[in-house]
C-alpha positions in Angstrom: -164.4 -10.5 91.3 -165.7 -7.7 89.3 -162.4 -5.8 89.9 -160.5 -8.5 88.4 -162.6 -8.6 85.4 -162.3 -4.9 84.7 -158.7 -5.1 84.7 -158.8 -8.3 82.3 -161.2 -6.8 80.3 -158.5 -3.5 80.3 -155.5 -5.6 79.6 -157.4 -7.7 76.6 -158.2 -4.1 74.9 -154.9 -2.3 75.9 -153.0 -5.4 74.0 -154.4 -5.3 70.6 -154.1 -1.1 70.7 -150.9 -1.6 70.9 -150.8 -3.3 67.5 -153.1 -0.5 65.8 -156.5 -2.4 66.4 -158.9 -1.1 69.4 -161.6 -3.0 69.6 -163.4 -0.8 72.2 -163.1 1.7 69.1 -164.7 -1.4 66.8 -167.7 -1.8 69.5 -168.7 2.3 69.5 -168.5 2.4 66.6 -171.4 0.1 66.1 -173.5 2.4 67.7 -172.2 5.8 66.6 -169.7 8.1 65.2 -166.6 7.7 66.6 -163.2 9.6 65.6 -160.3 7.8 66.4 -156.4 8.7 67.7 -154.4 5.2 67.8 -152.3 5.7 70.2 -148.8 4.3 70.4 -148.5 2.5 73.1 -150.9 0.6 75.5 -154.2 2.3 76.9 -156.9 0.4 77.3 -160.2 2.3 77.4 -158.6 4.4 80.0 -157.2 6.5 77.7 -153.6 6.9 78.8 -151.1 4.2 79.7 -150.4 6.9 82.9 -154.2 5.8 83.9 -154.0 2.3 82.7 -151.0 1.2 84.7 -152.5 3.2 88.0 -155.5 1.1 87.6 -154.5 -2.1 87.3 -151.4 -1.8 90.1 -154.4 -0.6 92.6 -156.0 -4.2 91.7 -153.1 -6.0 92.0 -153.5 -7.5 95.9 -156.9 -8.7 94.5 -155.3 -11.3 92.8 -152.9 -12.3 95.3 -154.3 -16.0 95.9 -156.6 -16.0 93.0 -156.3 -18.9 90.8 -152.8 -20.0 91.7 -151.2 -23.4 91.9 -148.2 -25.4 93.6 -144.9 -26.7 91.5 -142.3 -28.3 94.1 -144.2 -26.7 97.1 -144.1 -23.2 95.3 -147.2 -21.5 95.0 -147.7 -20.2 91.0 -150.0 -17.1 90.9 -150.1 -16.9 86.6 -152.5 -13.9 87.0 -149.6 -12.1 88.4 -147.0 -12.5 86.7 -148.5 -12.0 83.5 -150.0 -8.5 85.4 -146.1 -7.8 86.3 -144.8 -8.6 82.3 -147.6 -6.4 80.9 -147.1 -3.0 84.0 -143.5 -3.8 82.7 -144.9 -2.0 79.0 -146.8 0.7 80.4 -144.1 2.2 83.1 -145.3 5.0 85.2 -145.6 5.8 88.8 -148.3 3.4 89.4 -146.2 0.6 88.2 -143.5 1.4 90.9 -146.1 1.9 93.6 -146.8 -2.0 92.7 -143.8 -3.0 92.9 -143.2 -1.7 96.4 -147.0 -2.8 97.2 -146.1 -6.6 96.6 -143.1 -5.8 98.4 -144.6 -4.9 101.7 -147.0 -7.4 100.9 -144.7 -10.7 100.5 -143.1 -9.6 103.8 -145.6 -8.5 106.3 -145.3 -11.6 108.5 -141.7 -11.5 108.9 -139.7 -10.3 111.6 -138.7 -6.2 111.6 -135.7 -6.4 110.2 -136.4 -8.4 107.5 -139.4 -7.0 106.8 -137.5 -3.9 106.8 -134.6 -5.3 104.0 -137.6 -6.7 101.7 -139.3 -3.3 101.5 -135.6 -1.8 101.2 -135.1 -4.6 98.1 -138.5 -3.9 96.6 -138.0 0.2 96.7 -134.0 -0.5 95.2 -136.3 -2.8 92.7 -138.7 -0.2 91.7 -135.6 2.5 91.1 -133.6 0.3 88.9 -136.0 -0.5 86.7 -137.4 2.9 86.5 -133.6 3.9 86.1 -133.1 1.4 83.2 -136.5 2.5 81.9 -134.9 6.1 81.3 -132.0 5.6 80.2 -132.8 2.9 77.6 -135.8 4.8 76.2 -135.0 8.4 77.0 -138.3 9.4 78.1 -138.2 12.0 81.4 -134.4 12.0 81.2 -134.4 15.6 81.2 -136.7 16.2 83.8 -134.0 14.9 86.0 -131.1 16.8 84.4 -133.4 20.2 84.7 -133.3 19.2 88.3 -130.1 20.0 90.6 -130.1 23.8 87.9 -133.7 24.3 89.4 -133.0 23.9 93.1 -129.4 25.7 92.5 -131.9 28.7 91.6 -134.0 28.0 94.7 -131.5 28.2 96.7 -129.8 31.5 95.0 -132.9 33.4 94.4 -136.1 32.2 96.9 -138.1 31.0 93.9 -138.7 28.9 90.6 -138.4 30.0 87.3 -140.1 27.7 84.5 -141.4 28.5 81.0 -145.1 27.3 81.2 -145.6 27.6 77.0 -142.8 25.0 77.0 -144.3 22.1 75.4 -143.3 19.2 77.8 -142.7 20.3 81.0 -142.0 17.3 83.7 -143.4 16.5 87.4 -140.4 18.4 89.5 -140.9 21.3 87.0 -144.8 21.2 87.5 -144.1 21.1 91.2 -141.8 23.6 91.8 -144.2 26.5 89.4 -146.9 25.4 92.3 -144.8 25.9 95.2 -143.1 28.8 93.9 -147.1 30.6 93.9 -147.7 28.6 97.2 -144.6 30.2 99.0 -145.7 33.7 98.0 -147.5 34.1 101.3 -148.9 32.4 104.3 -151.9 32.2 103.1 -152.1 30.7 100.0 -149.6 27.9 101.9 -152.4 27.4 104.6 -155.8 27.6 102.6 -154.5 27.6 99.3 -155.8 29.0 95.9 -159.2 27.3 95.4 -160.6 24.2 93.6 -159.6 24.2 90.2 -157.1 26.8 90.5 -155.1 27.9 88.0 -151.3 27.0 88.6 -149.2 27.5 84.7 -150.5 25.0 82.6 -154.1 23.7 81.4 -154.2 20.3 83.0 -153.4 18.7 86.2 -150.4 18.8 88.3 -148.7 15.3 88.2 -148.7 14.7 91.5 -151.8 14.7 94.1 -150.3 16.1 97.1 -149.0 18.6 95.8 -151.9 19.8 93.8 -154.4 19.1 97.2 -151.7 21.6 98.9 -152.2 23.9 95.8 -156.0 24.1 95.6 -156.6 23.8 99.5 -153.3 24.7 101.4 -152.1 23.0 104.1 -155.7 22.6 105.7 -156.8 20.2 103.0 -153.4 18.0 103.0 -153.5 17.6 106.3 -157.5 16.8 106.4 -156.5 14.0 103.8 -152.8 12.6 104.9 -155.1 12.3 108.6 -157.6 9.9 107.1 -154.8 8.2 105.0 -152.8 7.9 108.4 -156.0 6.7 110.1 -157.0 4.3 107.5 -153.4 2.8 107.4 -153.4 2.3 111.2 -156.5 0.6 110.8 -156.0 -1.8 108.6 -153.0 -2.8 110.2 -154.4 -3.4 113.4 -156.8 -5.3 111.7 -154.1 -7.7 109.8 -156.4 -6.7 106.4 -153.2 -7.2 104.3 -154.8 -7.0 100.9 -156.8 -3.7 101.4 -153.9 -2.2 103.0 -151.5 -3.2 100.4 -154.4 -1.9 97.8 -154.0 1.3 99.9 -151.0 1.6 100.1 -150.0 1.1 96.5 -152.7 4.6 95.6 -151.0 6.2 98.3 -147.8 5.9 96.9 -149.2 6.5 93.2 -150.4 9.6 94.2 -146.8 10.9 95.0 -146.6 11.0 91.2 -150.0 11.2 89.6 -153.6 12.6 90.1 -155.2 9.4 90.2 -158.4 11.3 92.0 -158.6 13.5 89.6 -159.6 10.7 86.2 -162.8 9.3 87.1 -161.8 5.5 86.6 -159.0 5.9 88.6 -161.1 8.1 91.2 -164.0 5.6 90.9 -161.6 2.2 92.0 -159.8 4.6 94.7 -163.8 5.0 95.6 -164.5 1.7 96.0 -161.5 0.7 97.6 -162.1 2.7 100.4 -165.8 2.2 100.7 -164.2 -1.5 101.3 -162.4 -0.1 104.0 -165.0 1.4 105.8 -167.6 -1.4 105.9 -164.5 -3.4 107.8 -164.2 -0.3 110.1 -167.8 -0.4 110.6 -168.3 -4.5 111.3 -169.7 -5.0 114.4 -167.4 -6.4 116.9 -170.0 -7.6 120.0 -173.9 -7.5 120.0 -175.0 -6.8 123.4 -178.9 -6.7 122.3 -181.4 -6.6 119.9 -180.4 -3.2 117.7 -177.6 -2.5 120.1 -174.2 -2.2 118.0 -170.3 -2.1 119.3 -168.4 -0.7 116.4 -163.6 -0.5 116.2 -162.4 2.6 117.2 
């Protein structure tokens, strides 16, 4: 329950921003100073639509069921579909990674291969209207023109070149100026550069695998695509659809954001998992007093 509110209470301040009014600006400002940006688009107190959209799409399977209602033998979940119209403003990889999340969620009971043609639907789903997204609006169109010249030069020359004082420079650009340091030698591709490392640019890599890889090579990857493999086979075992959908959804988020690295993001991703582990460590059997049988 108290994740739902937070994204309610996220979507109720993002809404009015949008319009030039923040009323989380209005409430600080009771109580001090406060110098104020309006942003342009919606943000909640997040900050960034990038942050906003990854935060609400981790919530989403916990309103799945919540508060719905039948027309015709159809089950109505408003909550939803008003969280689906608003992601539908604030695009970014997050909103995707829902998109395939409710996907994999709406067919998990069904047989393999139509399980497998829903989550083939919901992934075509998420491209189109990230496609149409771009196109219409124009916004990271040239990150994917930049794209075939980059690899062309990959392929030519062994390595990336990308102007780092260029003032927008997009995710496969971001990636390729790390892997272009990480493929320098062996061993900044196994233990990487450090925490914090300095890759071209003064803020985060746009993509969390990549920048794990970058700051603690291929040790620290694998240390955490092992506990996200482990975690995933757990809660399918289990049958815990709406953790694992939650999971899966950051999982997929993380392909094009850093949501471990903004602390409300990090903090959700946090509790989400500490979810996770109190259903790993329920007790299946009590033999005796003090005596505990905990999964696998």
């Amino acid at each position: 329950m108290v994740i739902r509110i937070a994204v309610i209470v996220q979507i109720l301040i993002a809404i009015p921003q949008h319009f030039g009014f923040n009323p989380f600006v209005q409430f600080m400002s009771l109580f001090f100073k406060v110098k104020e940006n309006p942003p342009g688009h919606l943000t909640g107190s997040l900050g960034n639509r990038n942050y906003l959209a990854a935060f609400i799409a981790f919530s989403i399977p916990f309103f799945i069921g919540w508060r719905t209602f039948k027309i015709k033998g159809i089950s109505i979940n408003p909550s939803l579909i008003a969280i689906f119209i608003f992601l539908g403003f604030c695009l970014s990889p997050g909103t995707l990674a829902a998109i395939i999340g409710m996907g994999f969620f709406l067919s998990f009971n069904l047989p393999f291969w139509k399980r497998l043609a829903c989550w083939s639907l919901a992934v075509k789903v998420a491209v189109a209207f990230a496609a149409g997204y771009i196109l219409i609006t124009g916004n990271h169109l040239s990150e994917f023109t930049e794209l075939p010249g980059l690899i062309s030069e990959f392929i030519s020359t062994g390595k990336f070149t990308v102007d780092p004082f260029r003032s927008d420079v997009g995710r496969f650009a971001m990636w390729m100026m790390a892997i272009s340091q990480l493929i320098e030698s062996w061993r900044y591709m196994i233990l990487g550069f450090g925490p914090g490392a300095f890759w071209g640019r003064e803020y985060s890599m746009h993509g969390q695998y990549i920048s794990v890889w970058f700051q603690f090579g291929l040790i620290g990857l694998g240390l955490m695509l092992g506990y996200f493999y482990t975690s995933a086979r757990f809660l399918w075992k289990k049958k815990s659809l709406v953790l694992l959908t939650s999971f899966l959804i950051i999982c997929l988020d993380m392909i094009g954001n850093f949501p471990a690295e903004i602390a409300s993001t990090a903090f959700l991703i946090i509790v989400i998992c500490g979810l996770i582990e109190r259903e790993r460590t329920i007790p299946l059997q009590c033999k005796g007093e003090g005596e505990w049988k905990q999964p696998l």
